[in-house]
N, C-alpha and C positions, 0 to 999 in steps of 0.2 A: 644682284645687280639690276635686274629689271622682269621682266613680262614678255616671253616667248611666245610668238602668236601658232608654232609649233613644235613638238618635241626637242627640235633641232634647232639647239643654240651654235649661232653660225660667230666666228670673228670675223671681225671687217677685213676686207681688201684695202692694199692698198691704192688705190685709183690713181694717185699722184705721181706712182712709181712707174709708169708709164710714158712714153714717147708723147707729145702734144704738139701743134702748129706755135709758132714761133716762140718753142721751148727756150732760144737760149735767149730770151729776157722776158718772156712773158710764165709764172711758175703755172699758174692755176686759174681758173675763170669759173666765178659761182652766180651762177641765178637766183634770184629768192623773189617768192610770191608771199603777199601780205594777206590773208582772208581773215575773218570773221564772223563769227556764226549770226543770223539773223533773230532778231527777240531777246540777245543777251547785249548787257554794257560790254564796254572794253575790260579788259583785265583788270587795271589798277581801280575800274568801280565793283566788282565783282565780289559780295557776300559770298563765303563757304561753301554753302552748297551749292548757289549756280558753279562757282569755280571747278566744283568736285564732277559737277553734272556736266561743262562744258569738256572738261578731260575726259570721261568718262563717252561721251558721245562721238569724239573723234578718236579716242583709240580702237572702240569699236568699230568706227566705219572702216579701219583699217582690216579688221576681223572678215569682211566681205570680199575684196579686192581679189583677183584672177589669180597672183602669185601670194598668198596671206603668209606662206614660210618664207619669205626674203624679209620679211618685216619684222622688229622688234621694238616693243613699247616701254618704254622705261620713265620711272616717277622718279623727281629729282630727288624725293626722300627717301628711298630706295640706293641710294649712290652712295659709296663712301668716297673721302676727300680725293681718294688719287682716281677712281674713275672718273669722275666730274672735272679735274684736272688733263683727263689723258683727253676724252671726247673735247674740252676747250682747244687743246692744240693742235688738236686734227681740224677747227673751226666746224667741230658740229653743231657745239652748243657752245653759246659766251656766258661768261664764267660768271656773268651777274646773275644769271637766271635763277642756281640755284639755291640765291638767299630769298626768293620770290616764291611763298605758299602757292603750291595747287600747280606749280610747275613741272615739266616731261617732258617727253621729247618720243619721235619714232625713229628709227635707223633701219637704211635697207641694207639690208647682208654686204652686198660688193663696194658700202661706202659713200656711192657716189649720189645718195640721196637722205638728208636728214630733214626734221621737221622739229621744230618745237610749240611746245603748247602753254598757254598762258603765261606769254611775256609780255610782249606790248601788244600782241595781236593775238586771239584768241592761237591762230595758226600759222605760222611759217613756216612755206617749202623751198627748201635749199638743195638747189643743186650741183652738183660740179663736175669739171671738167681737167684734162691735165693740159697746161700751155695755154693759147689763147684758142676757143672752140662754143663762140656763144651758140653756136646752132643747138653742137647733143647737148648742154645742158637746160637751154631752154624749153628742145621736144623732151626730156626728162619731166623738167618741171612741171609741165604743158598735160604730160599726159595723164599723169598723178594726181592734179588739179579736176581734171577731166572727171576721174575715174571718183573720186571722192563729193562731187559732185552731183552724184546717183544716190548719196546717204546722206549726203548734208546740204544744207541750204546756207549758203552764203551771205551776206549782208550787199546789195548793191540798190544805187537807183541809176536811169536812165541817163540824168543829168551830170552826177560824179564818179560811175561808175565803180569799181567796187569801196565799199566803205572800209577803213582801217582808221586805227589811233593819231595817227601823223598826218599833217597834212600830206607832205610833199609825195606821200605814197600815195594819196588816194590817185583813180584812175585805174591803170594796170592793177596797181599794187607790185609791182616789178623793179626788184631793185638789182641793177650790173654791177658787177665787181669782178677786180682781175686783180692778183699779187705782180707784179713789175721788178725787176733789177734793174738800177739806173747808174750806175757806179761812176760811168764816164760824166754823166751831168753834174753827179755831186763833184767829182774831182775838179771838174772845170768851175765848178761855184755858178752853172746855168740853170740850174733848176726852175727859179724863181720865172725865169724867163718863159720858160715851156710851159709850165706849168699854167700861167694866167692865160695863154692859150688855150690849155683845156679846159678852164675854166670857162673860157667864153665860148666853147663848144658843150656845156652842159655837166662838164664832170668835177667832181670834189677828189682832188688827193691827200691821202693823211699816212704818215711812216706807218707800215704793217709791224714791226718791233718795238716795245718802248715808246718814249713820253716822244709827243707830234713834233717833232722836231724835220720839219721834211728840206732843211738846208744840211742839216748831218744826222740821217737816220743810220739807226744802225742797221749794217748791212748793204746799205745802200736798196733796202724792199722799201716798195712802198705799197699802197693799192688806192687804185683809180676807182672811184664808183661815179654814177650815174646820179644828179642830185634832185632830180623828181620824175614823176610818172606819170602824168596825167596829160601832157602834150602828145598826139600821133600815137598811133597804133603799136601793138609790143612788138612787130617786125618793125615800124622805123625807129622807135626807141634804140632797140639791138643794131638798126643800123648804122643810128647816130652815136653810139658807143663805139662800134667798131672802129670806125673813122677817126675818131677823136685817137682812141688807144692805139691804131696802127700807127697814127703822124707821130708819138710818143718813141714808139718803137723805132719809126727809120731817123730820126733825131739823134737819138740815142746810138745807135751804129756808125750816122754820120761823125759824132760826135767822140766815138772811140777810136775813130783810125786817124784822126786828126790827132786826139795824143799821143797815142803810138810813135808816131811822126814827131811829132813837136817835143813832146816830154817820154822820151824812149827810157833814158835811164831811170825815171823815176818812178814808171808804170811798172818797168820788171823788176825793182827794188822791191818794190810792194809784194808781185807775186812769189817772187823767189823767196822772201823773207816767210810766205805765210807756207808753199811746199816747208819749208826748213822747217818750221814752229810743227807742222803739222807731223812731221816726221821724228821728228828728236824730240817733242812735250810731251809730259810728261802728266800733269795736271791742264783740263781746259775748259773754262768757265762756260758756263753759256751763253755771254754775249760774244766772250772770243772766238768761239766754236761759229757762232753764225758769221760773224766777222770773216775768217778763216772760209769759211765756205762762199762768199760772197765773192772774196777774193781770186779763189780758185775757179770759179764759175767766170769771171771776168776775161781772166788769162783763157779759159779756154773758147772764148769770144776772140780774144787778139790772137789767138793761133799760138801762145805763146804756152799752152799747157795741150797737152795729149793723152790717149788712155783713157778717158772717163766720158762718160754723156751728160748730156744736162737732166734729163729725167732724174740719172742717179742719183745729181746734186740736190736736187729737188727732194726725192726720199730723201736723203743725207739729213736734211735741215729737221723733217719731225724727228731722225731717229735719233739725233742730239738732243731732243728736249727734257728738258727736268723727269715730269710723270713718265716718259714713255720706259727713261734710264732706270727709274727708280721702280716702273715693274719689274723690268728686266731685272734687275738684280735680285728681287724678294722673288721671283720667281726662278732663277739659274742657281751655276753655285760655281762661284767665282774665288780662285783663291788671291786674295790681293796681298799686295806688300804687306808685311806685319804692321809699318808705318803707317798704313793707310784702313783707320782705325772710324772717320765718323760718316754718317751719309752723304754729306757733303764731298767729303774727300772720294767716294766710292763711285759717286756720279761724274765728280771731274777725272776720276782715274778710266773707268769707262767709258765718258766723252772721249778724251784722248785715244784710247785705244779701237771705240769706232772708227774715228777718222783715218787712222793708221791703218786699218784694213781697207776700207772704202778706197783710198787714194796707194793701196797697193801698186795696179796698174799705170799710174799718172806719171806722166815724163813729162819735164823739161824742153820745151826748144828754145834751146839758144838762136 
């Protein structure tokens, strides 16, 4: 699978599965730093062996670092399809990277730090957080940057400060992002509205599920990022994000108790129906599954669902995903229906049957 920088091959944490600051609509908050090594093109100009050589330079800087056993280095041709699958859903790595020669990535043991190597930036550090928490993921990313910085020489000048491939990064090279639940806005058909708001406060929103459909995503996620980096310094950058994303957030609450009020029958149709599906299904796809949880997450926003936390909900959503099910199962030993016969059906029989433990505790208020 990859490149142990010691004996001890650690599995990731789950970082997500954690309590966060305004967990019940904000899921997760990632930092990413753009670098570039200094003396080499960008990736997409990058002959064989500088590529082989610019990988080879930054996994080693890694080999120096204070804690070098939290870290693991892995070559994307080194991956078979469902690790490269499982690490995209966690977003440690996006799933284009690894048709891109000379591509890899690091991962720190507890998760909550990846990086990757020769995509559009020689380096990206990614880091994250559970709920809305730019602080730890920035001093994360912040510190990393730092520390790597003693082995490599970065690409920057005075004028545009650091260099990378895209414009709109140059500067920091900092780019915010945060997963959101918006369900009330989509239900009221206000998004649009809010939305060119944050737009004129600096941020780009796009559905975190499926095709950009951000008037009916599924799920009701979305994520907000930040659409350049080069204005004001990376604490008012962070500042200017936060702002933008908290006015999202109290919208969004104003916005759900007004239907409560307004459209009472139609709000608990919705979650009553998806507790019942989630209880009595039997097969559950994986857009209904996130659906279904979206749902539930919502209701325990209107007070109208009890029992469960949002963090949990939050885990819930990776451990519904296609790759994570489909380890699960080549790795467990599962007696299923005799009916339920192809991988397909084995994933939606195990979706099903997650949910049905997870939402064990979950009551009803009528």
């Amino acid at each position: 699978m990859g490149e142990n920088f010691s004996s001890k091959g650690r599995a990731l944490d789950t970082w997500y599965s954690v309590p966060g600051p305004e967990n019940d609509i904000i899921l997760s908050t990632r930092i990413r730093l753009a670098r570039n090594l200094a003396d080499f093109v960008f990736p997409r100009y990058l002959n064989s062996d500088d590529a082989e050589r610019v990988q080879s330079l930054i996994f080693d800087s890694f080999t120096h670092l204070e804690k070098v056993e939290s870290y693991q280095a892995l070559r994307s041709a080194s991956l078979d399809s469902l690790g490269q699958k499982i690490l995209s859903e966690r977003g440690m790595f996006p799933y284009s990277m690894y048709a891109r020669p000379w591509t890899g990535g690091v991962i720190k043991g507890d998760g909550k730090l990846s990086c990757y190597v020769n995509y559009e930036d020689h380096l990206r550090i990614s880091s994250f957080s559970s709920g809305f928490d730019c602080d730890s993921a920035f001093i994360e990313a912040k510190m990393l940057d730092t520390e790597l910085q003693n082995y490599l020489q970065f690409a920057a000048s005075s004028e545009f400060g650091y260099l990378t491939s895209l414009m709109r990064n140059l500067g920091s090279g900092m780019k915010l992002s945060c997963v959101v639940h918006l369900p009330s806005m989509v239900t009221a058909g206000v998004c649009e509205k809010f939305f060119r708001a944050a737009m004129s406060d600096g941020c780009a929103i796009t559905a975190f599920w499926g095709a950009n459909d951000t008037s009916n995503p599924l799920g009701a996620f979305f994520i907000v990022q930040n659409r350049q980096s080069y204005q004001g310094s990376e604490e008012e950058q962070v500042a200017r994000f936060e702002v933008a994303v908290l006015r999202l957030v109290e919208n969004e609450r104003g916005i759900a108790m007004n239907l409560l009020d307004g459209r009472t029958t139609y709000v608990k149709d919705l979650i009553y129906r998806a507790i019942a599906t989630i209880k009595y299904g039997r097969l559950v796809t994986n857009r209904e599954g996130i659906d279904l949880v979206s749902k539930i997450k919502w209701g325990l926003n209107l007070g109208l669902v009890s029992g469960i936390k949002h963090h949990e909900l939050t885990a819930l959503l990776y451990r519904i995903q296609n790759a994570h099910l489909t380890y699960v199962i080549r790795n467990g030993a599962f007696n299923f229906e005799q009916d339920i016969t192809t991988e397909d059906e084995k994933i939606e029989r195990l979706r099903a049957l997650v949910l049905q433990e997870a939402l064990t505790n979950a009551q009803l208020e009528f």
